[in-house]
Backbone as ProteinMPNN parsed JSONL, in Angstrom:
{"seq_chain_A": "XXXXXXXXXXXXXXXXXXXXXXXXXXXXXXXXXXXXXXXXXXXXXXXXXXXXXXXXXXXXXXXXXXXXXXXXXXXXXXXXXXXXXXXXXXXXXXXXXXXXX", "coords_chain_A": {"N_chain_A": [[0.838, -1.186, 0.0], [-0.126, 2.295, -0.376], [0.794, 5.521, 1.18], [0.203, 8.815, 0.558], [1.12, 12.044, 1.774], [-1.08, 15.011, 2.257], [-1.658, 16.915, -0.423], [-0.779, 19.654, -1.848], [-1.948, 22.379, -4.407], [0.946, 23.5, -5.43], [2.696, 24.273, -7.911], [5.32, 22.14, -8.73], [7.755, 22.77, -10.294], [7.873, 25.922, -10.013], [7.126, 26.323, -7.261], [4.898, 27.776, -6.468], [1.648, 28.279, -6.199], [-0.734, 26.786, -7.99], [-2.92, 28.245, -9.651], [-5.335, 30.558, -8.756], [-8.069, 29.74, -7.939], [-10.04, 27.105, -6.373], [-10.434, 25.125, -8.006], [-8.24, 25.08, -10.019], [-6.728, 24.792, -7.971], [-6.954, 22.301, -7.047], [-6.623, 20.855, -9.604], [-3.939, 20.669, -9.553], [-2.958, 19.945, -7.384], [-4.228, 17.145, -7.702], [-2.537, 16.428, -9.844], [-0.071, 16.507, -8.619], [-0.509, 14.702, -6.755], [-0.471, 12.154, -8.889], [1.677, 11.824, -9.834], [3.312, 11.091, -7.703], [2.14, 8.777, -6.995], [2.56, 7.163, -9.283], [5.47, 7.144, -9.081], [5.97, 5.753, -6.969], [4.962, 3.419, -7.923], [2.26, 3.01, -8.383], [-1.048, 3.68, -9.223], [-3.379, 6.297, -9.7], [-5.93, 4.575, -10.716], [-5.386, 2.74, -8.833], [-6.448, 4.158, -6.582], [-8.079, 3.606, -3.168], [-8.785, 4.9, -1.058], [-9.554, 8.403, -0.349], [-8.728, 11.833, 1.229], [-9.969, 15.086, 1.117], [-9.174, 17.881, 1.594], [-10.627, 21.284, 2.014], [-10.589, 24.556, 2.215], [-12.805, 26.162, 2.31], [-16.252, 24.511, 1.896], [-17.742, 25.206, 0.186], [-16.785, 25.716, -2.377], [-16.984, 22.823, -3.566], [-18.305, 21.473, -5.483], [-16.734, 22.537, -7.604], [-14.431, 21.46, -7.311], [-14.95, 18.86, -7.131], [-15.71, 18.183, -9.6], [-13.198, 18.339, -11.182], [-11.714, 16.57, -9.909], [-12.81, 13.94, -10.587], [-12.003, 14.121, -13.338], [-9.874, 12.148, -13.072], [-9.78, 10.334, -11.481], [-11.078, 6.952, -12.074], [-14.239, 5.296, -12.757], [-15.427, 2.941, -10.137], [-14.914, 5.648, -8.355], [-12.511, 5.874, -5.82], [-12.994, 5.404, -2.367], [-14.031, 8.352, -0.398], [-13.824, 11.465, 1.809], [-14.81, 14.895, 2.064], [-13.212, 17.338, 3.931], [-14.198, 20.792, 4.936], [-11.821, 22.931, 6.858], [-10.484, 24.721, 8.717], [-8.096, 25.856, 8.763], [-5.506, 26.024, 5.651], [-2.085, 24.718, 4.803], [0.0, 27.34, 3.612], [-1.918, 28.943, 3.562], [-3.44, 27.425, 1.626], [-6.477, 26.502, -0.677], [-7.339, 24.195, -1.366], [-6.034, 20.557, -0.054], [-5.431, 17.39, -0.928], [-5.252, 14.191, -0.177], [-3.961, 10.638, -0.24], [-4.417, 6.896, 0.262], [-3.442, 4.151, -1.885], [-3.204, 1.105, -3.319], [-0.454, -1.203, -4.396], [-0.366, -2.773, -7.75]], "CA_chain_A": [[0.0, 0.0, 0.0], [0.973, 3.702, -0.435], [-0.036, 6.466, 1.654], [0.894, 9.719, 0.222], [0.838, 12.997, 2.791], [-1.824, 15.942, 1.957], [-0.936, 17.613, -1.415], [-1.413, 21.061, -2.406], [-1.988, 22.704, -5.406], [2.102, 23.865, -5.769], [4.021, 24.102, -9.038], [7.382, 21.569, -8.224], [8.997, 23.409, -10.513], [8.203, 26.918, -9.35], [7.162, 26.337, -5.756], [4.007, 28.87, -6.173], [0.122, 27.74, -6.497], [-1.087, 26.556, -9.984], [-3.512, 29.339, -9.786], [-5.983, 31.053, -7.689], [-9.097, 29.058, -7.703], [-9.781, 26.317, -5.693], [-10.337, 24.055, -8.916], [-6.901, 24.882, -10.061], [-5.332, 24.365, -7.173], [-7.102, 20.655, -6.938], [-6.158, 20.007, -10.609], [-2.462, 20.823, -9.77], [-2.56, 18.669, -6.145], [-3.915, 16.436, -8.156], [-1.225, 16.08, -10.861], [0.938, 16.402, -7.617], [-0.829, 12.752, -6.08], [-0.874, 10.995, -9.644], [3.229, 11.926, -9.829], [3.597, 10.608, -6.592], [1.285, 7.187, -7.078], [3.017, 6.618, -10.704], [6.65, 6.887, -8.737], [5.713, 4.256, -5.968], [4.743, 1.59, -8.582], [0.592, 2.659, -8.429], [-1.585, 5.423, -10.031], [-5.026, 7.119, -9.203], [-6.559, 3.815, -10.529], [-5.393, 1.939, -7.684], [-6.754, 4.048, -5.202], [-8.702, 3.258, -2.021], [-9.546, 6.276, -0.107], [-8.38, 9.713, -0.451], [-9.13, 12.947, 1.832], [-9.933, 16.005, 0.424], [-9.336, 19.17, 2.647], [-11.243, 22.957, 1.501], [-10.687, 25.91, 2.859], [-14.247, 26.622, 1.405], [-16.926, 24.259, 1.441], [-19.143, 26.4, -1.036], [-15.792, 25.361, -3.527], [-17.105, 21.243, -3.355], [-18.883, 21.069, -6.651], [-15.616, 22.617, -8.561], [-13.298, 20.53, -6.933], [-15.731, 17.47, -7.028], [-15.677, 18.493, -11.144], [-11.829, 18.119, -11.253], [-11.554, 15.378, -9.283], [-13.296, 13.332, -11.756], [-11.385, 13.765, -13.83], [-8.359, 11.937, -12.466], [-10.014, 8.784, -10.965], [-11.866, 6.089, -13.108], [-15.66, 4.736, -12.214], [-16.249, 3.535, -9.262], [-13.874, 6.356, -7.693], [-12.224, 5.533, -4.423], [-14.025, 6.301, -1.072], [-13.366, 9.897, -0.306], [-14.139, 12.056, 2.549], [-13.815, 16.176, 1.804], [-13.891, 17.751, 4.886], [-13.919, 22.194, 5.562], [-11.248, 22.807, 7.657], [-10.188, 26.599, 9.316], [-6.88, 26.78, 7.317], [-4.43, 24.732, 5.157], [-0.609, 25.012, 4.865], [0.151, 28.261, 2.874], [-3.758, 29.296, 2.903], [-4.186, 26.981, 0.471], [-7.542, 25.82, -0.693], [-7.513, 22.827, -1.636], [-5.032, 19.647, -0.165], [-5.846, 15.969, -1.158], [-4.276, 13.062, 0.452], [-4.578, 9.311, -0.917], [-4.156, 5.724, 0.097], [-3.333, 3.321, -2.625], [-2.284, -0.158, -2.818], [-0.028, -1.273, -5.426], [-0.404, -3.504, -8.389]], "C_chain_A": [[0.88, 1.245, 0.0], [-0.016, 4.708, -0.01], [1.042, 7.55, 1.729], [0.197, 11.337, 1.94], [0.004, 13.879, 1.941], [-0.813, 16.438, 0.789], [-1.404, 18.746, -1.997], [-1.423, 21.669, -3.698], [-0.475, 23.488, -6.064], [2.616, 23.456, -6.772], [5.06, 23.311, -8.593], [8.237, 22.384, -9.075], [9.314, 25.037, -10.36], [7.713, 27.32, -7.776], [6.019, 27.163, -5.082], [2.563, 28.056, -6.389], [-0.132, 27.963, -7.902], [-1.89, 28.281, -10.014], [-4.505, 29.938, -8.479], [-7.378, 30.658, -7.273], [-9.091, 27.673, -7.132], [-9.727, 24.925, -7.191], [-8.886, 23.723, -9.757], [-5.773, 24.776, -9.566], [-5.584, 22.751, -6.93], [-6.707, 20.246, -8.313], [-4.462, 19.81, -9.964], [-2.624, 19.514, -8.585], [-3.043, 17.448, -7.011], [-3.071, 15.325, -9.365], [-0.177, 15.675, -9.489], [1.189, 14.719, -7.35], [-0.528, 11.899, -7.322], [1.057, 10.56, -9.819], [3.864, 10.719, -8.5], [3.757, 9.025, -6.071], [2.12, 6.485, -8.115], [4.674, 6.438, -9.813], [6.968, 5.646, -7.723], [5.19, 3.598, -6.751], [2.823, 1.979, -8.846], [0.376, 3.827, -9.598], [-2.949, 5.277, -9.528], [-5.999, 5.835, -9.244], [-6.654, 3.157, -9.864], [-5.408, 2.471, -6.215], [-7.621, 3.811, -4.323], [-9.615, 3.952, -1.472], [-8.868, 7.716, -0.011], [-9.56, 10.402, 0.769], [-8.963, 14.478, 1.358], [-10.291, 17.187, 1.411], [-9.836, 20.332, 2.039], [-11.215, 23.781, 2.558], [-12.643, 26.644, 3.113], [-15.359, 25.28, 1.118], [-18.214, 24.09, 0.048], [-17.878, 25.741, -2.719], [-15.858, 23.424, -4.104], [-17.03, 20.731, -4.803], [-17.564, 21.586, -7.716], [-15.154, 21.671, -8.386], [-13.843, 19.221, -7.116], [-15.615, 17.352, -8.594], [-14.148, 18.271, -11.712], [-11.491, 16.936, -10.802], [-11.955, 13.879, -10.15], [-13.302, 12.791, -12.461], [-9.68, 12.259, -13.661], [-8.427, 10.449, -11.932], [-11.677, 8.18, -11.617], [-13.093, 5.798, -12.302], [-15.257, 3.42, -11.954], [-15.056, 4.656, -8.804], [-13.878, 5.818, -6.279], [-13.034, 6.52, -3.602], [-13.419, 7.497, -0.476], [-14.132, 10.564, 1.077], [-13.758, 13.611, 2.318], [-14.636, 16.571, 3.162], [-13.622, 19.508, 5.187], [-13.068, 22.091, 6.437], [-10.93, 24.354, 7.888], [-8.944, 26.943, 8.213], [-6.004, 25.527, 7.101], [-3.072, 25.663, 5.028], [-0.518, 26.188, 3.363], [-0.924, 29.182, 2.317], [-4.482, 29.189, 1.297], [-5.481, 26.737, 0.495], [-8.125, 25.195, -0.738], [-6.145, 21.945, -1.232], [-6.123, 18.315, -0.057], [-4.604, 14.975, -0.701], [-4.809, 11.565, -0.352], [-4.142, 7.808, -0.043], [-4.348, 5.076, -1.295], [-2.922, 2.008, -2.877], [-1.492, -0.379, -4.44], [-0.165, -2.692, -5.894], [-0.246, -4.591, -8.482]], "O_chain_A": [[2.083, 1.34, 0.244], [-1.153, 4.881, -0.448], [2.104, 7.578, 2.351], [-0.776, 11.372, 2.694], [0.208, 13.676, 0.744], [0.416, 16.428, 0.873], [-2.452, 18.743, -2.641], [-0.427, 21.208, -4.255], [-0.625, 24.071, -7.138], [3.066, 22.311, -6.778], [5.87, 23.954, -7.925], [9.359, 22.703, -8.684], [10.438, 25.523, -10.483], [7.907, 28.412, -7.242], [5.895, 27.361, -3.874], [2.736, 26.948, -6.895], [0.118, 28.882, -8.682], [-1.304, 29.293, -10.398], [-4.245, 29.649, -7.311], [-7.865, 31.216, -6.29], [-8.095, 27.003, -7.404], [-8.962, 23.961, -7.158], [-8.469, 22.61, -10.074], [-4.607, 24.699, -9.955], [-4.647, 21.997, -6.666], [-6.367, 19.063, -8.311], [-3.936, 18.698, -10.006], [-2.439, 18.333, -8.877], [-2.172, 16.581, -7.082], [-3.038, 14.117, -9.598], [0.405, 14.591, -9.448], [2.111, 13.918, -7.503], [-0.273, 10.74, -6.995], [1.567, 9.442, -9.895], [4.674, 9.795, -8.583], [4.555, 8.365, -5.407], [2.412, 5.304, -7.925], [5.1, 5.299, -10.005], [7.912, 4.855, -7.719], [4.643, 2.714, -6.092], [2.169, 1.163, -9.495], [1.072, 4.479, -10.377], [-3.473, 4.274, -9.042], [-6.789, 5.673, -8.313], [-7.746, 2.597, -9.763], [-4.932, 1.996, -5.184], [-8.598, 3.743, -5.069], [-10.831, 3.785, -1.372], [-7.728, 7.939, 0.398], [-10.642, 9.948, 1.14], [-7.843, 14.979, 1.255], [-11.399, 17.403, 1.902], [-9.115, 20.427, 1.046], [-11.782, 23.645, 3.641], [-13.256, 27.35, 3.915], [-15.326, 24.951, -0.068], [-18.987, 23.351, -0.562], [-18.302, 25.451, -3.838], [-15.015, 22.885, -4.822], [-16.208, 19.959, -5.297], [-17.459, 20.89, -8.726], [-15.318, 20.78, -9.219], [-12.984, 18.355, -7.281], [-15.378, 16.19, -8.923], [-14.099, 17.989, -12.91], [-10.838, 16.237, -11.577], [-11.212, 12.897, -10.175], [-13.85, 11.729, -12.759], [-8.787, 11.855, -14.405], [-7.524, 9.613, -11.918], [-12.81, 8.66, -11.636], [-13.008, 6.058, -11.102], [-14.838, 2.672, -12.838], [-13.972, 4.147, -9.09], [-14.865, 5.417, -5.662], [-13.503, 7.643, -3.786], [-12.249, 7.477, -0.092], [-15.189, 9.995, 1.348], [-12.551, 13.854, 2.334], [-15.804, 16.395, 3.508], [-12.577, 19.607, 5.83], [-13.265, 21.09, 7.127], [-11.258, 25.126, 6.986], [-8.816, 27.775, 7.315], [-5.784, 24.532, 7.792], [-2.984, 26.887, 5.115], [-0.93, 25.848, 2.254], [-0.989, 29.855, 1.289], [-5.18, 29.801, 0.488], [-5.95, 26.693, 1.633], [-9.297, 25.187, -0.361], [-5.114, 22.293, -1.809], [-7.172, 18.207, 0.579], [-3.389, 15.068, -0.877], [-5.885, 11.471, -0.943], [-2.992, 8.02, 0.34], [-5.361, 5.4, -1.913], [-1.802, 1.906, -2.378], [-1.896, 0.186, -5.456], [-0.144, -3.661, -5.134], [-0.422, -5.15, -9.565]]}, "name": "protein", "num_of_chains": 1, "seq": "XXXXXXXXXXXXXXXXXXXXXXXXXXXXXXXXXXXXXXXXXXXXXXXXXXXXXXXXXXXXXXXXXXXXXXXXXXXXXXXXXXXXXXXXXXXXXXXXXXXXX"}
């Protein structure tokens, strides 16, 4: 199994937030997690259960629209939960379990 830590919507190669909406900061975290899954041996299809943190509730249905994208039918069991604040007042971090292949 592979359990990646919360991932935020950060550029790796310039260290800044994809952009300023919460949907482009969950596309980027999630490019972040699929990088992550594909380097430990898995990918998005083999995951389990992720956690999806928002700054913003009211931001669900974007991020739920991105998300989507990224993991195949049925999608793994997910929990997004509002939280007061994320690391760098981001808006979006996603975390994953996965097991591998």
């Amino acid at each position: 199994m592979v359990f990646t830590a919360g991932q935020l919507g950060l550029d790796p190669t310039t260290g800044e937030f994809a952009g300023t909406t919460a949907a482009d900061q969950a596309r980027q975290a999630l490019k972040n997690l699929t990088a992550i899954l594909r380097a430990a041996g898995t990918g998005p299809e083999n995951a389990i259960k992720t956690t999806v943190f928002l700054a913003h509730m009211d931001d669900f249905a974007e991020v739920n629209r991105i998300y989507a994208e990224f993991f195949p039918d049925p999608p793994p069991a997910r929990s997004a939960v509002e939280v007061a604040r994320l690391p760098k007042n981001a808006l979006v971090e996603i975390e994953c379990i996965a097991v591998l292949p």
